[in-house]
Phi, psi and omega in degrees: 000150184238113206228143178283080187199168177250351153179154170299335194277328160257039162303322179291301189289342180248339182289307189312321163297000162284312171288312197300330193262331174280343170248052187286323158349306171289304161241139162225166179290108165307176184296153185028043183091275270281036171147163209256134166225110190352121180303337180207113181282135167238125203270150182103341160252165190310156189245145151280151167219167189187138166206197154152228189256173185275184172127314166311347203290158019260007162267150015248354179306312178292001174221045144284154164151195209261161172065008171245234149311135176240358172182130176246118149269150174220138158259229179279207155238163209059019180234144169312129180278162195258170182295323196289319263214313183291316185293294221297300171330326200250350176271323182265325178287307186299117195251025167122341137237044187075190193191135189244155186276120170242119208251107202262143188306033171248146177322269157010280145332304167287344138238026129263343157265019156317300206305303202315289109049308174279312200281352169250030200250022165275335191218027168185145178272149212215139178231121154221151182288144123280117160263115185240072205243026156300138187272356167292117168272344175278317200096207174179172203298344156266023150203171147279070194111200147310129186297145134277139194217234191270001150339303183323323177298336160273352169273273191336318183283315193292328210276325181294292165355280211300313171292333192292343180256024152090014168276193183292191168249355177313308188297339158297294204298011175269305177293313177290352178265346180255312175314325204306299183300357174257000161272142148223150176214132165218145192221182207205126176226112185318318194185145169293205154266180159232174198225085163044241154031272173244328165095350211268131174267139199300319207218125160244150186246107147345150175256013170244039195251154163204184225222100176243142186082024167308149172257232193211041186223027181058017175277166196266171193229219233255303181231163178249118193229149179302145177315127159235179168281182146356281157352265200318294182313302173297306187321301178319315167316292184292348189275325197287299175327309158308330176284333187274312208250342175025070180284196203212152164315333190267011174279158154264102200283151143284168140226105192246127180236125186237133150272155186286331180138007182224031164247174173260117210312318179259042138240057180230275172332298178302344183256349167288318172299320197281340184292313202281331162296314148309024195199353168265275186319298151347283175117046202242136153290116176256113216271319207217142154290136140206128163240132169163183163256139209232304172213133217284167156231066181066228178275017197279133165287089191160170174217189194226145172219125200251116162254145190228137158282051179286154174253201204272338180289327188285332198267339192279333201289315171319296167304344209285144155313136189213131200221088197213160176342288191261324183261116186194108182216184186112146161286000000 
């Protein structure tokens, strides 16, 4: 396969020394490699952590920074960073009024930072969010239940606001556990990947197939359907969300449309148009925006569309300054 790289087993370590080095402003490299960090820590607030295998970027290394992340572990890819690699993250950020975990909804991920989580709660208090905003409810062989998929960015932004304004950490793991139930995302894919790795392609596809409710590990998703347009495809997205998420007109929503990484921003746009039009006919206020690609399944051809249900405190932490790699508004 043909990858701009010099072998799978150091692509991940040389890619991250490449971001680290192009965002030194921002970011620096935690003790001994093992994880990505704010450049300049600030103490007495909750630190965020987040991490999870590479493959993803630019989360979560892209969304270290002041109004975000205070540390991304990252592992290999599509694999789990390991606990030694979470704790030295939570030893070194946490500055004093704990520090919560944010967790995406894969086996793999969800038990090591537990361990991590234990081995560090002799000497720092520790809280975590589990994401779970797949609108698939049965699970699949890397999780229990729903997946976290891109939902995470929105927690992770919101949850980061909130500490960057001094709340607790009670109060965090409170806001992220009521959000968790006010995301849905469903995503879609043209083809599968291939991983390094194994060089092996996740899914293979017909070219008159397409792949729906895919996650964000190149795995294949809840059904396969014959190609359709533009339309026709976000609509299917959006009736499954609606049905899952039963937002009520006087809500206010985000609407976030994410590429896996191998679409192109403007049909990223176009699916945005078409969505954010549905969601007018819908009779649904669409309050706050985003579009790009945030968060990846490697080169996958597809995208995702993430509705969030916020009320005006949520809509304001959504606004709050933020200043990282990939997200960056604000003064």
């Amino acid at each position: 396969m043909k990858k701009f790289m010099n072998s799978a087993e150091t692509l991940v370590a040389e890619s991250l020394a490449g971001f680290v080095a192009a965002h030194e402003r921002l970011v620096a490299f935690g003790a001994d490699g093992k994880f990505v960090r704010r450049r300049t820590l600030r103490p007495g607030k909750v630190a965020v952590i987040s991490g999870g295998g590479a493959g993803h970027e630019p989360m979560h290394v892209g969304f270290v920074g002041p109004g975000m992340l205070d540390a991304a572990c990252t592992g290999r890819i599509f694999t789990s960073p390991t606990p030694d690699q979470i704790v030295s993250a939570i030893r070194e950020t946490e500055g004093g009024a704990g520090c919560l975990l944010v967790v995406k909804n894969y086996d793999g991920d969800v038990m090591n930072f537990e361990m991590a989580a234990e081995l560090a709660a002799a000497d720092h208090k520790v809280a975590t969010v589990i994401v779970r905003d797949d609108i698939n409810p049965d699970g699949f062989s890397r999780s229990q239940g729903r997946r976290g998929v891109a939902g995470t960015l929105v927690i992770e932004k919101l949850l980061g606001a909130a500490a960057e304004a001094g709340w607790p950490l009670d109060d965090l793991k409170r806001l992220g556990e009521d959000l968790d139930g006010r995301i849905r995302t469903m995503g879609v894919s043209l083809r599968g990947v291939r991983v390094p790795d194994t060089q092996r392609e996740t899914f293979a596809l017909a070219e008159d197939e397409m792949e729906m409710g895919v996650g964000i590990h190149g795995e294949p998703g809840r059904a396969r359907a014959k190609f359709a347009t533009a339309t026709e495809i976000v609509a299917t997205i959006l009736e499954a969300i609606r049905l899952d998420l039963s937002p009520e007109g006087n809500d206010r929503l985000l609407l976030f449309v994410n590429g896996f990484g191998g679409t192109p921003v403007s049909e990223l746009y176009l699916a945005y148009n078409i969505a954010r039009s549905l969601c007018a006919d819908f009779g649904l206020a669409v309050a706050r925006s985003l579009v790009g690609t945030y968060v990846t399944s490697l080169d996958m051809a597809g995208l995702s569309v993430t509705i969030a249900r916020l009320d005006g405190r949520e809509l304001s932490l959504w606004d709050a300054p933020v200043d990282t790699a990939a997200l960056r508004w604000g003064p």
